[in-house]
C-alpha positions in Angstrom: 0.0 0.0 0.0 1.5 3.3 -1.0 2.4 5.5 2.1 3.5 8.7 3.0 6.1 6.9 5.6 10.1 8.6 4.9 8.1 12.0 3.9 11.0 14.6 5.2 12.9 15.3 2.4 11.6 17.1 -1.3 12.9 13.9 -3.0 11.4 11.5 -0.4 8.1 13.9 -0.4 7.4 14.0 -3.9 8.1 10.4 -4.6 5.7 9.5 -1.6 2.5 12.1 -3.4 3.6 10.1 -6.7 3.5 7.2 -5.0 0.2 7.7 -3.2 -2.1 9.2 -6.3 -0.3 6.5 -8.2 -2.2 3.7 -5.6 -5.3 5.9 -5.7 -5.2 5.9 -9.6 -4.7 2.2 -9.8 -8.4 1.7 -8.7 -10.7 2.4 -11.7 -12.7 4.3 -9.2 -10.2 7.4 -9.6 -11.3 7.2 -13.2 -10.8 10.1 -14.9 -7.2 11.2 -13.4 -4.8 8.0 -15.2 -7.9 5.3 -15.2 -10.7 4.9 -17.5 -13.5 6.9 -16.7 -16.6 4.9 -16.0 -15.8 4.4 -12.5 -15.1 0.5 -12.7 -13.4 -1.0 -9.6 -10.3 -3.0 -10.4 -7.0 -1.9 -12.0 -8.4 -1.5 -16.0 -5.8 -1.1 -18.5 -5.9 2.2 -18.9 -1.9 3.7 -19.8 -0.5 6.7 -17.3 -0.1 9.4 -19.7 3.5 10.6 -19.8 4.8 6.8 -18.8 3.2 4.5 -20.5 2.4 1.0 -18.9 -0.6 -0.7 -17.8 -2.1 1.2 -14.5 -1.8 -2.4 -12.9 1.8 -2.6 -12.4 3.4 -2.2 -9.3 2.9 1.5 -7.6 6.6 1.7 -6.3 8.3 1.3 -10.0 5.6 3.6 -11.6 6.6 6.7 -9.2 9.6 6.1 -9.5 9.5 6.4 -13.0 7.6 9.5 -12.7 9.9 11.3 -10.1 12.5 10.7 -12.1 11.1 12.6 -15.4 10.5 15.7 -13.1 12.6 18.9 -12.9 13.6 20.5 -9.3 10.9 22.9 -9.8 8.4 20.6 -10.7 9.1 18.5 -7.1 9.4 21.6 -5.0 5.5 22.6 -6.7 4.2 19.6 -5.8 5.0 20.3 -2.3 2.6 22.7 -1.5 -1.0 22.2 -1.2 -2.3 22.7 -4.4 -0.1 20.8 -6.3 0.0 22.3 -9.7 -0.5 20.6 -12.8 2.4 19.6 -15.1 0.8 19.4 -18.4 4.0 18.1 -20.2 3.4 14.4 -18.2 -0.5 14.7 -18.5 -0.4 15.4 -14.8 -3.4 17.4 -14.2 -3.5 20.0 -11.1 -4.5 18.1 -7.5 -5.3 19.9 -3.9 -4.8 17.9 -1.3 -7.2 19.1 0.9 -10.8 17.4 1.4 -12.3 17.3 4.8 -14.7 13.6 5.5 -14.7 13.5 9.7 -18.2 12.2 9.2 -19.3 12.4 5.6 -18.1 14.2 2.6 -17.5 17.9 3.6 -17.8 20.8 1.4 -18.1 18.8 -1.9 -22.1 18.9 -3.0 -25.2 17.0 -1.3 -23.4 14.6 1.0 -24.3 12.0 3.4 -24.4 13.7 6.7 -23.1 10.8 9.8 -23.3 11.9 13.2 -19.8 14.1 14.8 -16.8 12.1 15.5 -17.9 12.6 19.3 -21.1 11.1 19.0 -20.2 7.7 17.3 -17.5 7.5 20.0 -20.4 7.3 22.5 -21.8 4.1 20.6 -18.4 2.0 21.7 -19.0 0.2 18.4 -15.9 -0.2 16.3 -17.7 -2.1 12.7 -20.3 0.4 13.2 -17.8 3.6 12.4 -16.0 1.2 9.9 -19.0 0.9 8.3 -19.8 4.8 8.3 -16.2 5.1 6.9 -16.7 2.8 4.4 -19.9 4.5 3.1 -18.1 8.1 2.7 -15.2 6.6 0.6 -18.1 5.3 -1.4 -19.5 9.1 -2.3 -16.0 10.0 -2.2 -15.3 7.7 -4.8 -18.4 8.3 -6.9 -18.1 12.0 -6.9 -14.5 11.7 -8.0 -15.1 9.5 -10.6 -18.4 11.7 -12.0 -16.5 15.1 -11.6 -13.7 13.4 -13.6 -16.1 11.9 -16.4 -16.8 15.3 -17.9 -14.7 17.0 -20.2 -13.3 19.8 -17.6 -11.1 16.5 -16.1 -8.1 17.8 -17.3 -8.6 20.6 -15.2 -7.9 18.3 -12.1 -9.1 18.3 -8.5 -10.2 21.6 -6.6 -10.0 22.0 -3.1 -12.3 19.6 -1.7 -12.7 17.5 -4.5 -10.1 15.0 -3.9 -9.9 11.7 -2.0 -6.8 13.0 0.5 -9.2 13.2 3.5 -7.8 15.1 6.6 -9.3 12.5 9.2 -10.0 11.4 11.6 -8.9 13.4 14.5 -7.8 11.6 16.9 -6.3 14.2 19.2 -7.5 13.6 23.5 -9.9 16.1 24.6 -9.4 17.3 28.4 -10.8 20.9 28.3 -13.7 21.8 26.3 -12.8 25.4 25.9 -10.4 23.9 22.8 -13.7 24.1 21.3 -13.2 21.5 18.8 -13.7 18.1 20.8 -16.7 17.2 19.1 -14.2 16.6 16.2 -12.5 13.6 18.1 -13.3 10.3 19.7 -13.1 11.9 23.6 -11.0 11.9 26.5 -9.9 8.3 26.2 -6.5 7.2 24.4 -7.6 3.3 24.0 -11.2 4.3 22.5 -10.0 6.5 20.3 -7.3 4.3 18.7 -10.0 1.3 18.2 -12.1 3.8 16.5 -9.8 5.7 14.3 -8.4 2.2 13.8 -11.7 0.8 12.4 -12.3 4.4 10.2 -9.0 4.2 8.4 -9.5 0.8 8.1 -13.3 1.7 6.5 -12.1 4.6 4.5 -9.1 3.3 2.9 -10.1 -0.7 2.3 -8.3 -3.7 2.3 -6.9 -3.9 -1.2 -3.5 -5.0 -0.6 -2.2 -2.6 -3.8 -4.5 0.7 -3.6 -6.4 2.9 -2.0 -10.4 3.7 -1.8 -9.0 7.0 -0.5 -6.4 8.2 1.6 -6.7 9.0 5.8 -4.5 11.8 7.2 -5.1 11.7 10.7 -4.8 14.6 12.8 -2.8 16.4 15.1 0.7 14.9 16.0 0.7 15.1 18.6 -0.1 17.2 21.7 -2.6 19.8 20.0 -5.3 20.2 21.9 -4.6 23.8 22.9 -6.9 27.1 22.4 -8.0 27.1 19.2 -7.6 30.7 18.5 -4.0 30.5 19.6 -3.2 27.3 17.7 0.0 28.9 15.4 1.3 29.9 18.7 0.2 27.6 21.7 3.0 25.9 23.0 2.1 22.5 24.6 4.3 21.2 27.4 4.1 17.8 27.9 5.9 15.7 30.0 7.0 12.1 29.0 4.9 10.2 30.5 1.2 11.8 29.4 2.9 12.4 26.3 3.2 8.3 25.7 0.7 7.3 27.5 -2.3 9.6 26.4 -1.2 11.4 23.6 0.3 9.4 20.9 -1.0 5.5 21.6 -3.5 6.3 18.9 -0.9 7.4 16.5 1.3 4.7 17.1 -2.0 2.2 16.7 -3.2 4.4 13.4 0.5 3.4 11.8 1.0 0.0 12.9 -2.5 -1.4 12.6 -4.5 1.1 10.5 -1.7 1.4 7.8 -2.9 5.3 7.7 -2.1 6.8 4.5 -0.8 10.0 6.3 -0.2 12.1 9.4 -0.9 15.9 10.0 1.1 17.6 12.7 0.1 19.8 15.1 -0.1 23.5 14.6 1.3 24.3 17.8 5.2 24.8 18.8 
């Protein structure tokens, strides 16, 4: 499964965005961006425009063969946000940014699933695997219609992708953060078996793509005043640190296989 894991470097960053749209492309689902466009699961054999190849061979050799036809100004582009198309590989633009915490934000009629906070309170793991599972299903379909048109080259807007910034998993102590009814509570083991079971939901189990990718949210210790989050400084010692605050993380990685991890805004 493509990763973002080895992310701190421009050369390691790019090839791990390759990497990753390259594993969401390989599902016909993401029709429309290297795939056919009739929203087919499976891998197709549809050719990756710039490359050539079938879109079913192996992730890690196709971005690698794409890294290595772009410039340094190419990669360093791609590291922003919204990645800018490079028209010359038939890369069309991409922003990574799309919100699903609990349903497809900000993207058209959507189904609408109870806050984070509230399916915490139901203790039922396959129940918000199931939830997740559902929104990578609209993700997926609205993907693949917006891409079936003939503004496709024109890429993915913000909000339009299927990079989803969730879950948040970060521990809520003091509601005056104001945004715990984003997370799973106060508990560290809860929250990891339910952020477990949504990454698990929103990303599926095939072994060589993705349904869509999970960037969970904050690492680590972020749960500060939200109107001072560019400047809060959290001090934590090392003990609350690993036993409250990054359990969940550590479960997300290992177990979930989380496409991604956001850090914290705070110093």
């Amino acid at each position: 499964m493509p990763t973002l894991a080895g992310a701190w470097t421009p050369c390691w960053a790019v090839f791990a965005w390759v990497g990753l749209v390259v594993g969401l492309a390989g599902q016909g689902g993401c029709a429309g961006r290297w795939g056919a466009r009739d929203g087919r699961a499976g891998h197709g054999s549809a050719v990756l425009p710039g490359l050539g190849g079938d879109v079913g061979a192996d992730p890690t050799v196709r971005a690698e063969a794409l890294v290595a036809r772009l410039t340094l100004k190419e990669k360093v582009a791609q590291l922003q946000n919204a990645a800018p198309a490079i028209s010359r590989l038939g890369i069309p633009a991409y922003d990574w940014w799309s919100e699903s915490l609990h349903g497809v934000a900000r993207n058209g009629r959507a189904t609408v699933f109870p806050q984070a906070i509230g399916l915490a309170a139901t203790f039922d793991e396959a129940l918000v695997g199931r939830v997740a599972r559902a929104i990578s299903d609209e993700a997926r379909a609205k993907f693949a219609a917006a891409h079936a048109t003939d503004d496709a080259a024109a890429g993915s807007g913000r909000y339009q992708g299927l990079t989803f910034f969730a879950p948040n998993v970060n521990i809520v102590r003091d509601p005056r953060w104001g945004r715990g009814q984003e997370t799973y509570g106060e508990d560290p083991f809860l929250t990891a078996r339910l952020a477990v079971a949504y990454v698990r939901g929103l990303q599926g189990d095939e072994p060589r793509s993705l349904r869509a990718a999970a960037v969970a949210k904050h690492f680590a210790a972020h749960s500060g005043p939200e109107w001072l989050r560019h400047r809060f400084d959290a001090h934590v010692d090392a003990h609350d640190l690993t036993d409250t605050y990054l359990p969940q993380f550590e479960a997300l990685v290992r177990e979930g296989r989380v496409a991604g991890i956001m850090a914290a805004y705070n110093r």
